[in-house]
C-alpha positions as CSV (number, residue, x, y, z in Angstrom):
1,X,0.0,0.0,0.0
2,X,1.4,3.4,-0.9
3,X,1.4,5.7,2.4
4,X,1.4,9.2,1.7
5,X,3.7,10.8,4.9
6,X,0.8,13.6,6.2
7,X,1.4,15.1,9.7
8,X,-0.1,16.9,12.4
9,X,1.7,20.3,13.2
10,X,3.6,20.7,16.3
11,X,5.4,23.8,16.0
12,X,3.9,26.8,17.1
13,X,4.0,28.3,13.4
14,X,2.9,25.5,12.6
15,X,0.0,25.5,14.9
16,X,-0.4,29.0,13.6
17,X,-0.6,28.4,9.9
18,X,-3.1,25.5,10.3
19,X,-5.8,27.7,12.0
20,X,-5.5,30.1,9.0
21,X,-5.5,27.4,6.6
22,X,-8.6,25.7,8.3
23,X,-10.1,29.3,8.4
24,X,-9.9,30.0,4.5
25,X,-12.2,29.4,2.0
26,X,-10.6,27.3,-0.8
27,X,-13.0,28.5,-3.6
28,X,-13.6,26.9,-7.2
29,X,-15.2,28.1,-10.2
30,X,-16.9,25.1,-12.2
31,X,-18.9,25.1,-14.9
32,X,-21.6,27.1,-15.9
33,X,-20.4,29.8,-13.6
34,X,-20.8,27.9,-10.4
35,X,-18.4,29.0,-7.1
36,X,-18.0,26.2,-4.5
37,X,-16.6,27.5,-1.4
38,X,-14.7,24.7,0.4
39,X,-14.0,24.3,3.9
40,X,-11.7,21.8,5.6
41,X,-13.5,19.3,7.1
42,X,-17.3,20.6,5.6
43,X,-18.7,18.0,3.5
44,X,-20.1,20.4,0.4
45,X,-22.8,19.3,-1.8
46,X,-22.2,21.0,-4.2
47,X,-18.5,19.2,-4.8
48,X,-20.2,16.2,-4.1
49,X,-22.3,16.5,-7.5
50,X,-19.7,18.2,-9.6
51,X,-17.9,14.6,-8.6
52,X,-20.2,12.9,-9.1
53,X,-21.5,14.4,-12.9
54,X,-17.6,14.0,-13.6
55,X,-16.4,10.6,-12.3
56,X,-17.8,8.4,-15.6
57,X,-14.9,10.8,-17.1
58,X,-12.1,9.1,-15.3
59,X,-13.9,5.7,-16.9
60,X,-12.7,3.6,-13.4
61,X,-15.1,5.9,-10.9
62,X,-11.9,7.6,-9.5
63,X,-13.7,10.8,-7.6
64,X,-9.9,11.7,-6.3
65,X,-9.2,15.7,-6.6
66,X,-6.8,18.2,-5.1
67,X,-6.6,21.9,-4.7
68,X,-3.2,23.0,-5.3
69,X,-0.9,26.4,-5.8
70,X,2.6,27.2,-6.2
71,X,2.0,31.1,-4.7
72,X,4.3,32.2,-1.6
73,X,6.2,28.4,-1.1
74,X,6.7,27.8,2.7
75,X,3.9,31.0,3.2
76,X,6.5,33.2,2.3
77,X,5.5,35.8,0.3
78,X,6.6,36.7,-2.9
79,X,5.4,39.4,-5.0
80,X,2.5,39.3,-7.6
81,X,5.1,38.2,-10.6
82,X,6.9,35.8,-9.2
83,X,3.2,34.0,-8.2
84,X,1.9,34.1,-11.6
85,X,5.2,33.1,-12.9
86,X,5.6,29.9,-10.7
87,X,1.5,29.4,-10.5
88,X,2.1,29.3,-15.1
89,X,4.4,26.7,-14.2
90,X,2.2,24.6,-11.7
91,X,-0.6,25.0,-14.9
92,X,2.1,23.9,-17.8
93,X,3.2,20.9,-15.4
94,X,-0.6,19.3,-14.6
95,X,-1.5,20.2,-18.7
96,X,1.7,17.9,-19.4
97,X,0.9,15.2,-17.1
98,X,-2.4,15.1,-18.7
99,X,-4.8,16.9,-16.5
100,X,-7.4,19.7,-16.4
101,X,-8.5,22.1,-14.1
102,X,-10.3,24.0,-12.7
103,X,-9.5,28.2,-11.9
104,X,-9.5,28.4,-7.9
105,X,-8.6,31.0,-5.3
106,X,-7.8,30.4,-1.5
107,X,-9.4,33.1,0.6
108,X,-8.4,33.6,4.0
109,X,-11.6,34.3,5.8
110,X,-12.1,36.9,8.1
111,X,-15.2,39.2,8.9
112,X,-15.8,41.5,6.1
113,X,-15.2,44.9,7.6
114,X,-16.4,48.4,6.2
115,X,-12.9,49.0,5.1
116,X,-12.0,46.2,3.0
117,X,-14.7,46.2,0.3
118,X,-16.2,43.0,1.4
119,X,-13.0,40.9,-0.1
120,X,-11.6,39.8,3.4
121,X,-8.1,38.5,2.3
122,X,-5.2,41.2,1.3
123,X,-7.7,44.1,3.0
124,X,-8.7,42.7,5.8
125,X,-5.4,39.9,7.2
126,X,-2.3,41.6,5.1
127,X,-2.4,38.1,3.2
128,X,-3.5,37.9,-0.3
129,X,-5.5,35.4,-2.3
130,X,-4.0,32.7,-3.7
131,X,-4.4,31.5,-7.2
132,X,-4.8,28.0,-7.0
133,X,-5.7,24.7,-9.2
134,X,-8.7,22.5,-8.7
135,X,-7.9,18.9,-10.4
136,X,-9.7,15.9,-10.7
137,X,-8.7,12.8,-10.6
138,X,-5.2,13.2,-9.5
139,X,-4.1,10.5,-6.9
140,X,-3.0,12.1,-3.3
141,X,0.7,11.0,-3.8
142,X,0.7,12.7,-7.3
143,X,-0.8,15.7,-5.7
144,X,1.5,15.6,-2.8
145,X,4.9,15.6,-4.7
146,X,3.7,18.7,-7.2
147,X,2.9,20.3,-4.0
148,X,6.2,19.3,-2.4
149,X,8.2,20.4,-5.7
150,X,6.1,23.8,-5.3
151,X,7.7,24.4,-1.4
152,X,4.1,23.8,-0.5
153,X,3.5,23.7,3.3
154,X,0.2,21.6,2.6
155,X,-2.6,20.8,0.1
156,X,-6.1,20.1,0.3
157,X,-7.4,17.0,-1.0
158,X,-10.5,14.6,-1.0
159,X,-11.4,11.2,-2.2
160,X,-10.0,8.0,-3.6
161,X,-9.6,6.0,-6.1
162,X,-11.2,2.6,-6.2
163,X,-9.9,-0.3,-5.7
164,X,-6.4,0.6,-5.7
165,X,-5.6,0.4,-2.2
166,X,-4.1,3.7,-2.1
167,X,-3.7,5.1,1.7
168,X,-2.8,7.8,3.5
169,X,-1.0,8.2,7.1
170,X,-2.7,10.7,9.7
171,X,-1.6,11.8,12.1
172,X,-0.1,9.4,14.8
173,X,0.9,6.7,12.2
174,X,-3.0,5.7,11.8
175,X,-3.3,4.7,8.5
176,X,-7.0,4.7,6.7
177,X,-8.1,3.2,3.3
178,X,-9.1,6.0,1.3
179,X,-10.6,3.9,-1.4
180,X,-12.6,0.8,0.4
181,X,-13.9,3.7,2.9
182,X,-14.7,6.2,1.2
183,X,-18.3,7.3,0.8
184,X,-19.6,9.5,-2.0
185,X,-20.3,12.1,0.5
186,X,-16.8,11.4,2.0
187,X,-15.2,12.3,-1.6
188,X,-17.0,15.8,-0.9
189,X,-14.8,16.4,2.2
190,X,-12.0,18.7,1.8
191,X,-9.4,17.4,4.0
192,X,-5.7,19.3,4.5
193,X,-2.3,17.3,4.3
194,X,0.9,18.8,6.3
195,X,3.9,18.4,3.6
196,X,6.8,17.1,6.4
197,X,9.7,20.0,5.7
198,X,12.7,18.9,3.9
């Protein structure tokens, strides 16, 4: 079985970083002008059926997906440039390995105040949104070594693939069968992986 190395934070910046990322809104545009606004953890309906309407597409029933970026690598910031630049060459990379995706934009939320427009983000934290890809059907391990190659500190990630047997490693060493588990509504519930730093 293929174990994918996920961890829970123990560093206080760590600690730090994974209330903000459990606090932003990872939002896609589908089809048809449709905006899903993910949460970690928050099973969305809305993902559910855009899996759903999609998986005879992968022609095996895979519903696996990942949201992933190549903007400020480690949560360091870089300027607006070098993010398009490197988030061109996140695009280029998943176009050559064969996959589509999805335009999608992490928002950190925070109350909308009077002086921000409404946009939380940049406005309201100091933090910017983040350009960021939706695929389907690309396995966690795939996912997790673009987001490792991308000096991602994590990704966000649902579903499985069936019958392969694929797993992942939580945190504590407790491993789970994301295939044979998995319900439909289980596919539909964004989930964050910790990248271990190198």
């Amino acid at each position: 079985m293929r174990k994918v190395p996920c961890f829970s934070p123990v560093s206080p910046d760590q600690v730090r970083l994974e209330l903000c990322y459990r606090a932003t809104i990872y939002r896609v545009y589908a089809d048809h002008g449709e905006v899903l606004d993910l949460r970690i953890g928050r099973h969305c309906a809305a993902l559910e059926a855009l899996l759903a309407r999609n998986a005879c597409l992968s022609g095996d029933g895979n519903r696996c997906w990942a949201i992933l970026t190549a903007c400020n690598p480690a949560s360091r910031r870089l300027s607006e440039e070098e993010n398009a630049h490197r988030q061109r060459l996140l695009g280029q990379t998943l176009a050559g390995l064969g996959y589509s995706t999805l335009d999608a934009v992490n928002l950190v939320d925070v109350p909308h105040g009077e002086n921000d427009g409404g946009r939380g983000g940049d406005a309201a934290t100091g933090w910017p949104p983040e350009a960021a890809h939706f695929v389907l059907f690309l396995p966690l391990p795939q996912a997790f070594a673009l987001a490792e190659d991308f000096g991602q500190n994590a990704l966000v990630y649902g579903g499985g693939e069936r019958g392969d047997g694929a797993g992942y490693e939580e945190a504590g060493g407790k491993t789970k069968e994301s295939a044979k588990e998995s319900s439909g509504a289980d596919w539909a519930v964004p989930r964050l992986c910790w990248i271990p730093p190198s």
